[in-house]
Residue, then its C-alpha position, 0 to 999 in steps of 0.5 A: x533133559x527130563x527125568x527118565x521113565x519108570x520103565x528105563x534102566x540105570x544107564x537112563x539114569x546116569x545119563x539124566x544124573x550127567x545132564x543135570x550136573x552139566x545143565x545146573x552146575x556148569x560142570x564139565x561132561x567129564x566131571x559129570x560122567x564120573x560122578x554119575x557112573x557111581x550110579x551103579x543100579x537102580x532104575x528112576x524110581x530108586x532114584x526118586x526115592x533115594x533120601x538125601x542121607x543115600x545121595x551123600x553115601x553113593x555120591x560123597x559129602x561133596x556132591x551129594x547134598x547139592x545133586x540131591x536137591x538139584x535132583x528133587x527140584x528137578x522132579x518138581x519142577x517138572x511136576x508142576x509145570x505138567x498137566x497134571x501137577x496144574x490140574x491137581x493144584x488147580x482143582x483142589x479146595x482153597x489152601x492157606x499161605x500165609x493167612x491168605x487164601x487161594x482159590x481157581x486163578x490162572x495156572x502160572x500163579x497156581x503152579x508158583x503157589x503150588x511150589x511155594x506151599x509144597x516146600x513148606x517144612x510147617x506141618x500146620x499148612x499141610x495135614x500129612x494124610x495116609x493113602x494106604x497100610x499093607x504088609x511090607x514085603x521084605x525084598x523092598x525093604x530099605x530101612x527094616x526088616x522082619x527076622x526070625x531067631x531060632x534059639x534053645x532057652x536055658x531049658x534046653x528047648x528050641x524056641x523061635x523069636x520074631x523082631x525086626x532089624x535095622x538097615x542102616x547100621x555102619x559096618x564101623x559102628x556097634x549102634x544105630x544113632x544119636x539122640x541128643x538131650x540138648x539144653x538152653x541156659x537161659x536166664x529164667x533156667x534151662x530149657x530142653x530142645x524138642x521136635x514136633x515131627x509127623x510120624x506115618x507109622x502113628x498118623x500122628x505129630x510126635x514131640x521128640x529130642x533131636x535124633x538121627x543114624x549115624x553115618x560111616x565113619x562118624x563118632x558119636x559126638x560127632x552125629x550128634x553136633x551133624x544132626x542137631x544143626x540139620x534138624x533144630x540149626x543150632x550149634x551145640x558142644x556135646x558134654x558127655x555121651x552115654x553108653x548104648x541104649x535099646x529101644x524095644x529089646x523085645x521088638x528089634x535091634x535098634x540102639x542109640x546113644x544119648x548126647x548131653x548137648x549145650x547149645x551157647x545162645x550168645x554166639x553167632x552162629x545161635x542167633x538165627x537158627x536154620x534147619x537143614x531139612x531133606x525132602x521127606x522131614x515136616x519138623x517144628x523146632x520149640x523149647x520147653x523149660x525143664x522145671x514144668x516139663x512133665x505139666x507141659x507134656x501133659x498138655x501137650x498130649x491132652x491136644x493129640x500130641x504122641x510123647x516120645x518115650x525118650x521125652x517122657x523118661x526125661x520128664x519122669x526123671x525130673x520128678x522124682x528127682x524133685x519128689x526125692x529131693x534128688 
């Protein structure tokens, strides 16, 4: 079993989906085949592109999340026993794991390394690097597009306006996602939960509120508790949800909801906190108190850190409230 050539069709795929489930699932062949024949179209490289957030729509709730792993860990594994994923390792600088160093060694212990520091969700191991920027044509699209409105302004004359719109957006859903002001009630006061997230269209870390789209079928409330456990671990109870919100009404289409979230420190299940990543996300979860909010942003942002505008709305908001007396 080996994943299929750039070059092959969607029954190569199927039929790699169906050896893989049989191989690391134990599943039976009939089992395997059905769930692979939801691969319609799409040739390997659809397939290796696919976000874990695809698998779960294609594949169901059920299977998805496991085949999508299984599938990236597959890919990997592949990679780094080939050739060329050891000559790669093996010829780059000395890399950081966990305050050690390694440098040229035997390839076996490189290989294992290699997965080890490839896995690593902590964007200060890996500084993420962009390879390229051109214009994205619109046939491969798969989350945005460009759009041209033709329309007669309330003087009569037609104009044209150029914005983007998103993809992804439910047919049951009127909005594209969640964003969640999630809070801590500690002892010395509330603290806001934030994300530190490496953003390819900036080239830069981000600090963010949790966020994400929202899936078929799914509330706003109930995105939000989805999202928060996936990025941060914890477990919140949502408290109250705003009306639709526009991003950049002049830019594209995109809106979201807010949730007001509070996270219960004192349960169990808040102890530990465990981050449900997919492959493609690098976040760091941290708190902030939100009485020094807008100073600690400051900070933040003298060290090259890009503030979400979300973040900064929030920040600005405590301080005149505190100027106002509000």
């Amino acid at each position: 079993m080996s994943f299929p050539p750039a070059s092959a069709g969607p029954s190569a795929v199927r039929t790699y989906l169906t050896d893989l489930l049989i191989s690391k699932h134990d599943t039976t062949p009939d089992f395997a085949q059905e769930v692979a024949g939801h691969w319609r179209l799409g040739r390997p490289n659809d397939l290796r592109d696919a976000s874990a957030r695809y698998f779960r729509t294609i594949f169901g709730d059920d299977v998805g999340p496991f085949l999508y792993r299984t599938v990236q860990e597959d890919i990997k594994e592949q990679w780094y026993s080939s050739s060329a994923g050891v000559r790669n390792f093996y010829m780059a600088p000395p890399l950081p794991i966990a305050g050690h160093f390694i440098t040229n060694s035997d390839p076996d212990s490189i290989v294992k390394l290699a997965h080890n520091v490839f896995n690593m969700s902590n964007t200060k191991y890996r500084k993420p690097v962009v390879l390229s920027r051109c214009t994205l044509d619109t046939k491969e699209a798969k989350w945005k597009r460009l759009v041209k409105t033709t329309y007669r302004d309330p003087n009569g004359i037609q104009r044209t306006w150029e914005s983007a719109e998103m993809q992804t957006r439910p047919a049951d859903s009127d909005f594209d996602g969640v964003s969640m002001v999630a809070t801590l009630d500690r002892s010395t006061g509330p603290e806001l939960i934030l994300l530190k997230q490496y953003r390819p269209s900036l080239d830069k870390v981000v600090v963010e509120i949790p966020g994400g789209l929202i899936d078929p079928g799914e509330t706003a409330e109930q995105c939000a508790v989805r999202e928060l456990k996936e990025e941060t671990g914890y477990v919140g109870v949502v408290e109250r949800i705003s009306q639709t919100l526009y991003n950049s009404p002049g830019m594209g289409n995109n809106n979201f909801k807010l949730a007001y979230v509070n996270v219960d420190l004192s349960l169990p299940e808040n102890q530990n906190p465990s981050p449900e990543l997919e492959e493609e996300e690098f976040i760091e979860v941290f708190t902030l108190p939100m009485k020094s909010l807008f100073a600690d942003l400051k900070k933040l942002e003298k060290e090259g850190y890009a503030i979400e505008t979300r973040v900064v709305a929030l920040a600005e908001g405590f301080e005149l409230a505190r100027k106002w007396n509000l």
